[in-house]
N, CA, C and O atoms as a GROMACS GRO file, in nm:
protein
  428
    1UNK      N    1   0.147  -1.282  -9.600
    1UNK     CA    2   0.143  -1.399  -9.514
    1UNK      C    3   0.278  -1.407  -9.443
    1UNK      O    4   0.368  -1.401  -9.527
    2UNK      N    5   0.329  -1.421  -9.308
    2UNK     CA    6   0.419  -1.437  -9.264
    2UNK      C    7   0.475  -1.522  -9.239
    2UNK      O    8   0.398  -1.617  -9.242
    3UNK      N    9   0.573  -1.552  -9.213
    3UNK     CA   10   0.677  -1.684  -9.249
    3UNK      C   11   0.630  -1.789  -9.182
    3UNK      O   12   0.620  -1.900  -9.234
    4UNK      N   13   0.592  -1.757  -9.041
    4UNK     CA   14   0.502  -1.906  -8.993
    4UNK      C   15   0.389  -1.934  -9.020
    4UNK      O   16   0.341  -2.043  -8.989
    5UNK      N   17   0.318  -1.833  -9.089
    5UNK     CA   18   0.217  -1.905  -9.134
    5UNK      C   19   0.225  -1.987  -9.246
    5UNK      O   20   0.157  -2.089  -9.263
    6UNK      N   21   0.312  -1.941  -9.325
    6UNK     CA   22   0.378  -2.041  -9.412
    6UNK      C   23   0.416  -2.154  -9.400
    6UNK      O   24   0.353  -2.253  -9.437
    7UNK      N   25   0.549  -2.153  -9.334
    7UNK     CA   26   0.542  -2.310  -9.246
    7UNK      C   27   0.458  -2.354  -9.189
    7UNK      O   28   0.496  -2.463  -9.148
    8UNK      N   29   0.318  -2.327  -9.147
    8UNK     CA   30   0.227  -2.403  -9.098
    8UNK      C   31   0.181  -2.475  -9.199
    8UNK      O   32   0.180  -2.597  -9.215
    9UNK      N   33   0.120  -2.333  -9.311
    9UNK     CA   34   0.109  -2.410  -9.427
    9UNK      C   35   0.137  -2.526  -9.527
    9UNK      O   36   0.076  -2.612  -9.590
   10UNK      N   37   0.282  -2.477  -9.504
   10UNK     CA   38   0.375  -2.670  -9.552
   10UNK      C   39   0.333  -2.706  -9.500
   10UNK      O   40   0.240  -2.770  -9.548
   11UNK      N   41   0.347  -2.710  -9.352
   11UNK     CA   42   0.354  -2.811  -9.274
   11UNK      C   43   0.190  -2.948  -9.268
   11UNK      O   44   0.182  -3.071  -9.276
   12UNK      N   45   0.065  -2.808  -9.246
   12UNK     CA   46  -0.028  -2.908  -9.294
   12UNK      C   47  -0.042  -2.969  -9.413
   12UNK      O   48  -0.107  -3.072  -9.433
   13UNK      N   49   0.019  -2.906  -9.493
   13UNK     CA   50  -0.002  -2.984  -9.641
   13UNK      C   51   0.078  -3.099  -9.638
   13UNK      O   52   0.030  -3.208  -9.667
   14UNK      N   53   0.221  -3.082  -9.598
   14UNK     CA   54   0.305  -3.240  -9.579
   14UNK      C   55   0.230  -3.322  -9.485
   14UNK      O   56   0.252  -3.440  -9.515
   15UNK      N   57   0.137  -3.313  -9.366
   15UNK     CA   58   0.076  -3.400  -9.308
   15UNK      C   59  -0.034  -3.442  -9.357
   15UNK      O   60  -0.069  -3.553  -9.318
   16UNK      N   61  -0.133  -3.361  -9.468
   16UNK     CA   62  -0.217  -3.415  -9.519
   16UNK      C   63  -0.187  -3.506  -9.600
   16UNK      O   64  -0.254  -3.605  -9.628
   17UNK      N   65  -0.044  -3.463  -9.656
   17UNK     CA   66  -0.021  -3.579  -9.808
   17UNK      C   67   0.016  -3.734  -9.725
   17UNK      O   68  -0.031  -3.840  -9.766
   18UNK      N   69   0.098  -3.727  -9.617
   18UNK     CA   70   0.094  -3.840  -9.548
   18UNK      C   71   0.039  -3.899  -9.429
   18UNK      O   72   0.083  -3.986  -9.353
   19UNK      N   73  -0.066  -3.833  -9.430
   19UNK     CA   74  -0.214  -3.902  -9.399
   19UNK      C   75  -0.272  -3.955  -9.518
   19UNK      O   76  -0.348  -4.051  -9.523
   20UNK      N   77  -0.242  -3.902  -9.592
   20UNK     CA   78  -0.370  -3.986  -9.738
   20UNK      C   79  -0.263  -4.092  -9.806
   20UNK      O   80  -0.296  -4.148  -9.910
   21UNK      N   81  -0.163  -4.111  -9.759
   21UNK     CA   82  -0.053  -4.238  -9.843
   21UNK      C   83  -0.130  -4.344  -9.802
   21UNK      O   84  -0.172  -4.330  -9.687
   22UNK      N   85  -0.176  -4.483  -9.876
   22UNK     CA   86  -0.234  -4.566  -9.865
   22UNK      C   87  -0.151  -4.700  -9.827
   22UNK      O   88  -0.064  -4.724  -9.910
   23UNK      N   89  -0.158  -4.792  -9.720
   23UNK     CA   90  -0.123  -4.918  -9.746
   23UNK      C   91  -0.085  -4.994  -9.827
   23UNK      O   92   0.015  -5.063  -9.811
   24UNK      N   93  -0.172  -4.995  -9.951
   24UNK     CA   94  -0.177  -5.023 -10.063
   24UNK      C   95  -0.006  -4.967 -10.160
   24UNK      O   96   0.077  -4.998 -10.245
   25UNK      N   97  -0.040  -4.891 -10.085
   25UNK     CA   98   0.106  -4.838 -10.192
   25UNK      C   99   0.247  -4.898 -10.154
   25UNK      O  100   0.304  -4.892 -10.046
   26UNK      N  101   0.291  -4.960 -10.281
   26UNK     CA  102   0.399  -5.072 -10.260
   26UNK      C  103   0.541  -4.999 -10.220
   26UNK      O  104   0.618  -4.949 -10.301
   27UNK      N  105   0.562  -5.006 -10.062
   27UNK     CA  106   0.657  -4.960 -10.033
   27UNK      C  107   0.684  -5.056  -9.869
   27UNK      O  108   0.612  -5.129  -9.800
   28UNK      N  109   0.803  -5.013  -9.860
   28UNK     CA  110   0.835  -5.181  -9.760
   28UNK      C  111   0.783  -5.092  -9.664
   28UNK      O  112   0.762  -4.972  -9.683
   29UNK      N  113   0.755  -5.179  -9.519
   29UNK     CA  114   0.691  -5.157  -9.388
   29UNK      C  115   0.795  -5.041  -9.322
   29UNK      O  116   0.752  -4.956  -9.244
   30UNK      N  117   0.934  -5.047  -9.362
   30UNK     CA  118   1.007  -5.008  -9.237
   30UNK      C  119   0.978  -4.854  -9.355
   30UNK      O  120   1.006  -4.758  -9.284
   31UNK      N  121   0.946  -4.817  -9.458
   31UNK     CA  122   0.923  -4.686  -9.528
   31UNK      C  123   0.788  -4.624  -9.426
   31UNK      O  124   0.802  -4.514  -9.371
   32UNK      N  125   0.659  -4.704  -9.406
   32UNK     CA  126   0.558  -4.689  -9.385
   32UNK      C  127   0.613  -4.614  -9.226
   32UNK      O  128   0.583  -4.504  -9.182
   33UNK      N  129   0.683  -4.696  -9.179
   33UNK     CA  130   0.765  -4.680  -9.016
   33UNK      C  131   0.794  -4.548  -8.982
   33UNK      O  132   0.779  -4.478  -8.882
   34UNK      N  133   0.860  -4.529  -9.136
   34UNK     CA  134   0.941  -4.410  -9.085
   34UNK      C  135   0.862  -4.264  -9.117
   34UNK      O  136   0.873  -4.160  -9.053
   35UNK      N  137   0.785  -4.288  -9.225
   35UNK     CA  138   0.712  -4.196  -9.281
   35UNK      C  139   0.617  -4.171  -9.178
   35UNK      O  140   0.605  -4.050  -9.159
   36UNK      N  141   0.529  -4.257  -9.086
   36UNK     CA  142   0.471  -4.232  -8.969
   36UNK      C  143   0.521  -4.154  -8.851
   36UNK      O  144   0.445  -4.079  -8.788
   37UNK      N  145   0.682  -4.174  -8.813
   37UNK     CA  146   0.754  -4.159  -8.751
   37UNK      C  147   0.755  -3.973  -8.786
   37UNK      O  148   0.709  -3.873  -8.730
   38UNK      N  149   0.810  -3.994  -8.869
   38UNK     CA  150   0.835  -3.822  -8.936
   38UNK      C  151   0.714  -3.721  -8.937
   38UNK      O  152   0.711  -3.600  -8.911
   39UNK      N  153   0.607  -3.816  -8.979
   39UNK     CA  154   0.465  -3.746  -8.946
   39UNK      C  155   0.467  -3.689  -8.798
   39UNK      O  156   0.469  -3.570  -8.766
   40UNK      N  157   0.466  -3.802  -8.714
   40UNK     CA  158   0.428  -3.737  -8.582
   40UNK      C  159   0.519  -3.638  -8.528
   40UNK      O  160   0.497  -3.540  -8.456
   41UNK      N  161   0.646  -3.693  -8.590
   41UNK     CA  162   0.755  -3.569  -8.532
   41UNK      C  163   0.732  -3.451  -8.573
   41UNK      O  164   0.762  -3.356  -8.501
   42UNK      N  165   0.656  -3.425  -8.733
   42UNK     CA  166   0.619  -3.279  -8.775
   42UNK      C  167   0.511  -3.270  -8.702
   42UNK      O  168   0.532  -3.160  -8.649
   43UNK      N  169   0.407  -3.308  -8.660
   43UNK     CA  170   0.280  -3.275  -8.590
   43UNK      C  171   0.354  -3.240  -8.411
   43UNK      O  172   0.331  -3.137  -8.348
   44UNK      N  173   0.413  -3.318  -8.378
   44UNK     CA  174   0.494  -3.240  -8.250
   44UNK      C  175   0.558  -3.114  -8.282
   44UNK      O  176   0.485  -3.048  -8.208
   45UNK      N  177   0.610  -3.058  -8.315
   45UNK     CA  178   0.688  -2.955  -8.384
   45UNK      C  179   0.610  -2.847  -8.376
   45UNK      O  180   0.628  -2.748  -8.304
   46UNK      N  181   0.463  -2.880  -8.503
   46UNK     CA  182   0.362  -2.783  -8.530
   46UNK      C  183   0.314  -2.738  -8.389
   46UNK      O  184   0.298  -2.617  -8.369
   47UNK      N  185   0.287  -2.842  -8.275
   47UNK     CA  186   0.223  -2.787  -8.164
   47UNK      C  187   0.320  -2.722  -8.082
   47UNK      O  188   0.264  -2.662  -7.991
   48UNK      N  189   0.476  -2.709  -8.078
   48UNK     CA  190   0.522  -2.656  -7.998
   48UNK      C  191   0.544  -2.532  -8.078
   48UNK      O  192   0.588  -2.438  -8.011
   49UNK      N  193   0.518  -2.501  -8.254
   49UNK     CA  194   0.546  -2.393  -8.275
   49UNK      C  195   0.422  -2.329  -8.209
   49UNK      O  196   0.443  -2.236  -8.131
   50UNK      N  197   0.317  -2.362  -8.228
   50UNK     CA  198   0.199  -2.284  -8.220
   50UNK      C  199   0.194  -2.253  -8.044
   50UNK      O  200   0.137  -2.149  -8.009
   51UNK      N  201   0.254  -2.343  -7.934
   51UNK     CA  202   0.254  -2.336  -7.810
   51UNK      C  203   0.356  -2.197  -7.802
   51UNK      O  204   0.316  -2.113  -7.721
   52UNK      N  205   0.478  -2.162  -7.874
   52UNK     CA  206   0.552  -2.115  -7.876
   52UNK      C  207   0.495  -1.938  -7.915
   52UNK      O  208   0.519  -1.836  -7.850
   53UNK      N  209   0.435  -1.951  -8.010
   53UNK     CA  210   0.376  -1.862  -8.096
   53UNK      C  211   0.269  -1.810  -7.959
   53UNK      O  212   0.299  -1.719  -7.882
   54UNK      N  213   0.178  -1.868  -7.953
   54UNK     CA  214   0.103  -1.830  -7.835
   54UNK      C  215   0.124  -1.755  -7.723
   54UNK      O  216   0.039  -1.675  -7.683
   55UNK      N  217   0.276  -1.781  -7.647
   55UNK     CA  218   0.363  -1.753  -7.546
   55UNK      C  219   0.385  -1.577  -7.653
   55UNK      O  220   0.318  -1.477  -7.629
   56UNK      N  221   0.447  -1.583  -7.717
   56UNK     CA  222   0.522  -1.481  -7.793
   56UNK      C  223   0.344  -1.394  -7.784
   56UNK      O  224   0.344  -1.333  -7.677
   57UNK      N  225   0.258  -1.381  -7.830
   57UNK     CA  226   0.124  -1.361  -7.824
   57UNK      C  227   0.128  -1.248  -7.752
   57UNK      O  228   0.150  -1.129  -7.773
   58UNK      N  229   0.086  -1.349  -7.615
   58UNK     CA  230   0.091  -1.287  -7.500
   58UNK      C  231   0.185  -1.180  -7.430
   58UNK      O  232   0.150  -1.088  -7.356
   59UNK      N  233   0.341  -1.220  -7.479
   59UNK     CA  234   0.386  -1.152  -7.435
   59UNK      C  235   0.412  -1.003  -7.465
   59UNK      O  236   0.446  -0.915  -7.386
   60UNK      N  237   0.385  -0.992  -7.620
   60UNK     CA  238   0.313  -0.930  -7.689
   60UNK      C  239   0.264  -0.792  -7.682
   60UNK      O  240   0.300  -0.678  -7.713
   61UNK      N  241   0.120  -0.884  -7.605
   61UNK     CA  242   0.040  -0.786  -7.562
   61UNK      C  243   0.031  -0.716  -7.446
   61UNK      O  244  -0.028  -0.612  -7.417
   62UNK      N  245   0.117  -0.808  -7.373
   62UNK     CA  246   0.177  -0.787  -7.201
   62UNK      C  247   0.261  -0.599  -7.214
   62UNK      O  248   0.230  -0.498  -7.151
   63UNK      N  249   0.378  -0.620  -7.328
   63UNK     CA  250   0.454  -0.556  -7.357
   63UNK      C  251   0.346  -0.410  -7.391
   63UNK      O  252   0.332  -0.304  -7.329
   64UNK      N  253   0.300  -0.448  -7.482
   64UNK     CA  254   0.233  -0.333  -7.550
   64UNK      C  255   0.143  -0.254  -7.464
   64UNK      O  256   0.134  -0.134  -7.488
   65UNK      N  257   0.052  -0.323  -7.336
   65UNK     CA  258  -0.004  -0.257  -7.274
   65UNK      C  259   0.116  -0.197  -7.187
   65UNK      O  260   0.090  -0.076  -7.182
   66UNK      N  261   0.185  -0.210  -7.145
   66UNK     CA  262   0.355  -0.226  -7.038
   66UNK      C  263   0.367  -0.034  -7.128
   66UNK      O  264   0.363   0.075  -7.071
   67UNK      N  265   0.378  -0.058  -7.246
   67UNK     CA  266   0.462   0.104  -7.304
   67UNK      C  267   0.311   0.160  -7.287
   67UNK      O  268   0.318   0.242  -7.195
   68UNK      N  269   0.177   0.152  -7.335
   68UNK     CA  270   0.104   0.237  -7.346
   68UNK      C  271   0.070   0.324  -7.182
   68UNK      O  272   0.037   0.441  -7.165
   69UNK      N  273   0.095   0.202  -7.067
   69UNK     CA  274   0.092   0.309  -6.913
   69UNK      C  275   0.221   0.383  -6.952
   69UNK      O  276   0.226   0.501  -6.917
   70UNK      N  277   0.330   0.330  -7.021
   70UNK     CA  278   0.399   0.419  -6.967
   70UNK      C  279   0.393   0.534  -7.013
   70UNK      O  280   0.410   0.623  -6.930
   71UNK      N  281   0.373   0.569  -7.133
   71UNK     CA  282   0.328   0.672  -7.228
   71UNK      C  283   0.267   0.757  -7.139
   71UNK      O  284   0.309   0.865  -7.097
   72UNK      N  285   0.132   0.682  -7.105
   72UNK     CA  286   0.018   0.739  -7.030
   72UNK      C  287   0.106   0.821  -6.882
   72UNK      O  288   0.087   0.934  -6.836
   73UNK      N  289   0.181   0.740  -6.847
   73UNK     CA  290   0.286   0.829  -6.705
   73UNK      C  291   0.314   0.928  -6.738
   73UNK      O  292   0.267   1.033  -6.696
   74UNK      N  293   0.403   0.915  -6.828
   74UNK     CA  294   0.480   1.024  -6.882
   74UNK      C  295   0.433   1.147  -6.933
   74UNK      O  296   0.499   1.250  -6.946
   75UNK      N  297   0.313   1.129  -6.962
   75UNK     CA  298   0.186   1.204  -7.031
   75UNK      C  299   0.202   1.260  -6.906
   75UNK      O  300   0.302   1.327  -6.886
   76UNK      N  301   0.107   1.241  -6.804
   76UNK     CA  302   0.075   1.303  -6.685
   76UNK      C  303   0.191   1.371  -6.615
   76UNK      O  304   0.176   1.484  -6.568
   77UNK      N  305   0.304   1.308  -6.608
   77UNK     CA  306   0.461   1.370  -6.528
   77UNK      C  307   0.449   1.514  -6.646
   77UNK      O  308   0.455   1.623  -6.591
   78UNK      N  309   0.435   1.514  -6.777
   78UNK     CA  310   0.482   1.630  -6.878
   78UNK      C  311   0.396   1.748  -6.806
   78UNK      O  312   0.440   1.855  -6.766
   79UNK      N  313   0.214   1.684  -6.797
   79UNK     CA  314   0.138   1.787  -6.775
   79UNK      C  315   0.225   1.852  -6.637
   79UNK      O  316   0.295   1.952  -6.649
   80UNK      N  317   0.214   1.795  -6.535
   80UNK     CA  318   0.266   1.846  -6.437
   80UNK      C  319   0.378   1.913  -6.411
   80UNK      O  320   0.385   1.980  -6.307
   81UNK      N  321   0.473   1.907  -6.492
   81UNK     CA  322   0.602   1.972  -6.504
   81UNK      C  323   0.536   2.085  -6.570
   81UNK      O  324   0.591   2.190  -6.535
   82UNK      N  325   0.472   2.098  -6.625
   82UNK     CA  326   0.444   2.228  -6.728
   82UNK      C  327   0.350   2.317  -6.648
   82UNK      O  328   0.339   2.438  -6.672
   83UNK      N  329   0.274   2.244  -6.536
   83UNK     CA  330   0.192   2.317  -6.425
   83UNK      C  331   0.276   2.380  -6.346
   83UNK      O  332   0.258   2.499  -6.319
   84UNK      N  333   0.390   2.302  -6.293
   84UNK     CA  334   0.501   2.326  -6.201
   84UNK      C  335   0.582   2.467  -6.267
   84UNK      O  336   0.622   2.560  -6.197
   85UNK      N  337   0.590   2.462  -6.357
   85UNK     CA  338   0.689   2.561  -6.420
   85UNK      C  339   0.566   2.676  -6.450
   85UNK      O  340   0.574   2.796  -6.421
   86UNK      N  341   0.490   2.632  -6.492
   86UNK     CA  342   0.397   2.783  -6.476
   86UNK      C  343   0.342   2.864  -6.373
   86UNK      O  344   0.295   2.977  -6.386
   87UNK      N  345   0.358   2.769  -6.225
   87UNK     CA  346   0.339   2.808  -6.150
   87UNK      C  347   0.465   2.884  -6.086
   87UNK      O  348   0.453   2.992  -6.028
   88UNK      N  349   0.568   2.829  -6.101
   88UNK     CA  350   0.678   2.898  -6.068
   88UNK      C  351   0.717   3.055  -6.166
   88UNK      O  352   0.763   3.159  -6.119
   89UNK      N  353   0.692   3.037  -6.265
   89UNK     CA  354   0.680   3.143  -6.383
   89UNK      C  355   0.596   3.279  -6.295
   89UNK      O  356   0.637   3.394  -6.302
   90UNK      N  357   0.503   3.247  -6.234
   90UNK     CA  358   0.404   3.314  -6.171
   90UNK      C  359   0.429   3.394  -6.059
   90UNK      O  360   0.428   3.517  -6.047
   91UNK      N  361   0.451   3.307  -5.981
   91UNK     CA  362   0.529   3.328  -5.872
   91UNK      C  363   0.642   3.379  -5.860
   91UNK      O  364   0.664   3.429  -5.749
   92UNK      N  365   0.768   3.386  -5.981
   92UNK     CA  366   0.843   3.499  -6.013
   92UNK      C  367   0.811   3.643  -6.048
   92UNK      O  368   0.868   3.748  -6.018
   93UNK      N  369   0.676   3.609  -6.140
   93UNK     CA  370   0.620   3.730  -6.177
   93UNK      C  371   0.631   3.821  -6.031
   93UNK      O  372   0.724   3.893  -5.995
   94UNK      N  373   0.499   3.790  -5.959
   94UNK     CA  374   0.455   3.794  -5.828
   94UNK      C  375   0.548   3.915  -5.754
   94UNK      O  376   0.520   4.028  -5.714
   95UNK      N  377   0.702   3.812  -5.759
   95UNK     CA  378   0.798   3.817  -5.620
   95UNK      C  379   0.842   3.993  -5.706
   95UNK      O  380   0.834   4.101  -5.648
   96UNK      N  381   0.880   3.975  -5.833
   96UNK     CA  382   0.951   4.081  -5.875
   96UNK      C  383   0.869   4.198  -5.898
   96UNK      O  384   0.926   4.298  -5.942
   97UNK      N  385   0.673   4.205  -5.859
   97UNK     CA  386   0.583   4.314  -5.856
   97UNK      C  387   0.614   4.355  -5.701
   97UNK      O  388   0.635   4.470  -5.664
   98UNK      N  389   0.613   4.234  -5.612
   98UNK     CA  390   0.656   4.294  -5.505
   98UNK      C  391   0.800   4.387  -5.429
   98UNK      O  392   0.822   4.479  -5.350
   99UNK      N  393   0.862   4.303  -5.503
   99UNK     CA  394   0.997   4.392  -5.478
   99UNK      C  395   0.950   4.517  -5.559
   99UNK      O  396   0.952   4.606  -5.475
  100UNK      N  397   0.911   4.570  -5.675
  100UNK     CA  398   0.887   4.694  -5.722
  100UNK      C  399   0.818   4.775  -5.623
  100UNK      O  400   0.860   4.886  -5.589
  101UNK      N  401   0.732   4.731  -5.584
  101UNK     CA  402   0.636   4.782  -5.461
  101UNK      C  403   0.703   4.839  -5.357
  101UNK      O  404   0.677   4.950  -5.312
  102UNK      N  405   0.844   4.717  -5.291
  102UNK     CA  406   0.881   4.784  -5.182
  102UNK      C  407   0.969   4.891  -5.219
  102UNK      O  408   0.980   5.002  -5.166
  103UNK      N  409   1.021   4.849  -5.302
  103UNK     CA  410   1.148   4.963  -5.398
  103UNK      C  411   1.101   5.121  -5.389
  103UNK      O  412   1.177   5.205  -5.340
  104UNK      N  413   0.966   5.156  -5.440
  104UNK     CA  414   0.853   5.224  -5.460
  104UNK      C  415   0.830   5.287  -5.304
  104UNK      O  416   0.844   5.407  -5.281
  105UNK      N  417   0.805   5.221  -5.235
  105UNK     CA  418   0.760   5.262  -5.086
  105UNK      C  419   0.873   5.294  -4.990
  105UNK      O  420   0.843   5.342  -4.881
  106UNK      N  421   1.059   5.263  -5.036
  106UNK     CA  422   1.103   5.302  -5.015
  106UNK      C  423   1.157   5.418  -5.054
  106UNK      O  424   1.264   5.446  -4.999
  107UNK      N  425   1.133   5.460  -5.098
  107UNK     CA  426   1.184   5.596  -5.227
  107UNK      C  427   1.150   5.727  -5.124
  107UNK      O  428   1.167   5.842  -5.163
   0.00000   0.00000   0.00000
């Protein structure tokens, strides 16, 4: 489990426990105040982690497709360099049958 999911985890569990604190329970108003107070501030929090988390997501996956073209480029630039050089490989062959040839016909 990874660390924010963890803290989510607290996190809903501390909002469930003070969602279920009762009226009833003898504690002065300005406790009730603040404990409400703190609630909503963790429930703000939770949504900007998760707004946050979301962003990170995306970017993510933005990234990951981002290296796999490039891979994929680079893939294609390799083939072609290796066409390029074999073709040149060839074409040396080629040049140095012909010079034998003229070498040959000059003799």
């Amino acid at each position: 489990m990874s660390n924010l999911e963890k803290k989510e985890q607290n996190l809903n569990q501390l909002i469930d426990k003070l969602n279920s604190l009762s009226l009833s329970y003898s504690q002065p108003s300005y406790e009730l105040e603040k404990i409400r107070t703190e609630k909503n501030e963790l429930a703000y929090q939770k949504k900007e982690i998760e707004k946050k988390n979301e962003e990170l997501m995306r970017e993510h996956k933005f990234l990951k497709e981002k290296i796999q073209r490039l891979q994929s480029e680079i893939s294609k630039k390799s083939e072609l360099e290796d066409k390029f050089n074999q073709d040149i490989e060839e074409l040396s062959q080629e040049t140095e049958s012909l010079v034998e040839e003229i070498d040959k016909w000059q003799m």
